[in-house]
N, C-alpha and C positions, 0 to 999 in steps of 0.2 A: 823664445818666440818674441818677434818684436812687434811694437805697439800698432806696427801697421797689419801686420799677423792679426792682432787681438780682438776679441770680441768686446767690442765696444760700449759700455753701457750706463744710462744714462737713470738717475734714480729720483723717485718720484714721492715725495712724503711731504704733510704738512707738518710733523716734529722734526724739526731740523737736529737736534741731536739722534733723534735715531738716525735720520740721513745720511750727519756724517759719518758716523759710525758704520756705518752700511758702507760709505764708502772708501772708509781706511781699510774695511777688512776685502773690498773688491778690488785695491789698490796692490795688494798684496798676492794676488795668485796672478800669474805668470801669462797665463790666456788670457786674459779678463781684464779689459780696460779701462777706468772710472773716468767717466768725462764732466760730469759736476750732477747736481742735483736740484733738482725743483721744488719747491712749496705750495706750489697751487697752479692749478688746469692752465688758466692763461702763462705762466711761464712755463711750465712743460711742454708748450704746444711751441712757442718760440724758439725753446732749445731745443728741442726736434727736429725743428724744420733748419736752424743754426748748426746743429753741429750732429743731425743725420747718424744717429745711433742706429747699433745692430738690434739689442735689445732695449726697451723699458722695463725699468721694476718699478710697478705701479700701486701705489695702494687709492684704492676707490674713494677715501672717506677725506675730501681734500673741502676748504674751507670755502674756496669760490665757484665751485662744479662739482655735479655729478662723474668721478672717474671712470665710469663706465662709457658715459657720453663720451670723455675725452680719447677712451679708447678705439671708440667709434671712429671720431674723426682722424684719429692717426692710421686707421686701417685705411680710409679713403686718400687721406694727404701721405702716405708715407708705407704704401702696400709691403715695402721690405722692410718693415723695420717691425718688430717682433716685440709683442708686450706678456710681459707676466704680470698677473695678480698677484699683491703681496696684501694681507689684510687683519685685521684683529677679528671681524664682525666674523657671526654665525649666523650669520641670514641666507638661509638657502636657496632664496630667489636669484642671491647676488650671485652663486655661480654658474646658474641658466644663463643670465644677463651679459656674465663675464664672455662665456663659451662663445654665445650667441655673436659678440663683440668680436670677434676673432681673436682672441686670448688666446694664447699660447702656454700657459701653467696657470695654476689658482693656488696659491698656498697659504698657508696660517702662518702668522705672527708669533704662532706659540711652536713652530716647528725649531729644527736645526739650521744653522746658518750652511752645514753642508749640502744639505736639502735645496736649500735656495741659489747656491752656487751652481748646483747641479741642472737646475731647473734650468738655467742660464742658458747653459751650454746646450741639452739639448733644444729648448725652445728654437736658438743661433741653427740648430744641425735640421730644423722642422719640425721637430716634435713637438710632443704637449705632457707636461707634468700637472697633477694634483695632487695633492696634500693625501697621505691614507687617512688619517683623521677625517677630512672633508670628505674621499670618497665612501667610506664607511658611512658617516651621516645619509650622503646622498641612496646607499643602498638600502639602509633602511627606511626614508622616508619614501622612497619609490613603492606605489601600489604595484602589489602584479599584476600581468596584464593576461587576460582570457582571450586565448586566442590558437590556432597552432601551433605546436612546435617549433615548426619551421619558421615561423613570424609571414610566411609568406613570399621573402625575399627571393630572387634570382641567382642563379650563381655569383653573377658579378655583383650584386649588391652585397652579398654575404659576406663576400670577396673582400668589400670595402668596410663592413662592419666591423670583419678581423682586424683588420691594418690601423681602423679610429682605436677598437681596443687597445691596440701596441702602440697609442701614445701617437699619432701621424696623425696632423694636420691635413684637410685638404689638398693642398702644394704638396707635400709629400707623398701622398696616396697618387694624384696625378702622376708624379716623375714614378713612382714604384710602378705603376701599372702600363707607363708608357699611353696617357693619354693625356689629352688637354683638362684644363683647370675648369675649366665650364664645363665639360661630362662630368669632371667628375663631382662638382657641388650637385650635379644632378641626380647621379647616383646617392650622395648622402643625403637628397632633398626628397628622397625617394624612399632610404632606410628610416630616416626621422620620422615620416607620414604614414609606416606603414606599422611601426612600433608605437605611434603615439607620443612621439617625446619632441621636445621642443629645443633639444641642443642635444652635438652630437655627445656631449658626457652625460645626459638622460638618455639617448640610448644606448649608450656602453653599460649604465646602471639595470636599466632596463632587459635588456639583453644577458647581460650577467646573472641574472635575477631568473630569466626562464633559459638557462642554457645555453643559449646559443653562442658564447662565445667560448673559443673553444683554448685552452693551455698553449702553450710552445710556438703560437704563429709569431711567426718575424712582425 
C-alpha cells in the first residue's frame, strides 16, 4: 500500500516519549501513516488543519486544553477527519463526554497496542471501538432502566440501535440504511431520549443491560 493509500494519522499526547513511540510503532505497519505528533490542543489543531489527517489519536489530559473540547472543534473544523480517544484516566464521565464529541474509539492506555492499531483502522472504515475494560465499567455502572421491554423503539429505531451496537457511527448507520446524515442523528436523538442515555455508547450499555440488543447483527 502506498502512502497515499494509507491511513493517515496524526498523534496527540503531552509525553512526548510515549508519542514518539506511538509513532515509530504506526510508522511501521504498512496501512497506517504517521504524520508527526502534537503536545498540546493549540498545536494539534494547527497540524490538523496543516496536514489534514484521516485519523486522531487523541489523549484528553493535554497541558493547555480540555482534549475533549479539542475534539469538539475538530468535528466542526475537520467533519472528515476521525478522532480516537486514547487515555490513562478512569473517569467515566470522560467517555460520555468523548462519544458525545463525536469520538470514534475510547481506549485505555493500559490496553494492547494491537488494540489501538485496530481501533485506527476501523474508526478510518466508520466505525467506533471501546476498550472491553471501559465497556465493562460502563455496564456496570449503568442503573437499569424500568420500563418495557421493548424500550419503546420503532422498527427503524431499533433498527439503528442494532447497527450503534456493531460499532457504526452515525455516517455509517446513514450510508447502511441508505438515508441522509440528519435522519438519521434523528433517529439516534430519538433512541438516546427514549432509553434515557446521554450518548450513543450509554445506550448501547443500557440497552445491553435490558436486552434489547440483540447477538449477530451486522
Amino acid at each position: 500500500m502506498t502512502n497515499g493509500d494509507a491511513i493517515s494519522v496524526l498523534v496527540v499526547d503531552g509525553h512526548q516519549t510515549f508519542a514518539e513511540l506511538l509513532g515509530h510503532a504506526l510508522a511501521g505497519q504498512p496501512d497506517l501513516q504517521y504524520v508527526g505528533h502534537a503536545l498540546t490542543g493549540a498545536e494539534a489543531l494547527r497540524l490538523a488543519a496543516e496536514l489534514k489527517p484521516n485519523v486522531i489519536l487523541l489523549d484528553p489530559d493535554l497541558s493547555d486544553a480540555d482534549g475533549i473540547a479539542i475534539a469538539e472543534l475538530l468535528r466542526v473544523r475537520q467533519p472528515d477527519t476521525r478522532v480516537v480517544i486514547l487515555t490513562a484516566s478512569e473517569e467515566q464521565a470522560l467517555v460520555g463526554r468523548a462519544t458525545a464529541a463525536g469520538a470514534a474509539g475510547f481506549l485505555s492506555k493500559n490496553g494492547a497496542l494491537g488494540d489501538v492499531l485496530n481501533a485506527l483502522r476501523t474508526a478510518h472504515g466508520g466505525g467506533m471501538t471501546v476498550s472491553t475494560d471501559i465497556l465493562a465499567r460502563l455496564l456496570r455502572s449503568t442503573s437499569p432502566v424500568v420500563g418495557p421491554r421493548g424500550g419503546g423503539l420503532t422498527a427503524r429505531e431499533d433498527e439503528v440501535l442494532q447497527l450503534m451496537a456493531a460499532g457504526l457511527d452515525a455516517r455509517a448507520i446513514a450510508r447502511r440504511l441508505g438515508i441522509s446524515l440528519h435522519t438519521c442523528r434523528g433517529y439516534v436523538k430519538a433512541v438516546l431520549a427514549k432509553l434515557g442515555a446521554h450518548s450513543q455508547l450509554e445506550a448501547v450499555a443500557i440497552a445491553t443491560r435490558r436486552g434489547l440488543v440483540r447477538p449477530g447483527r451486522p
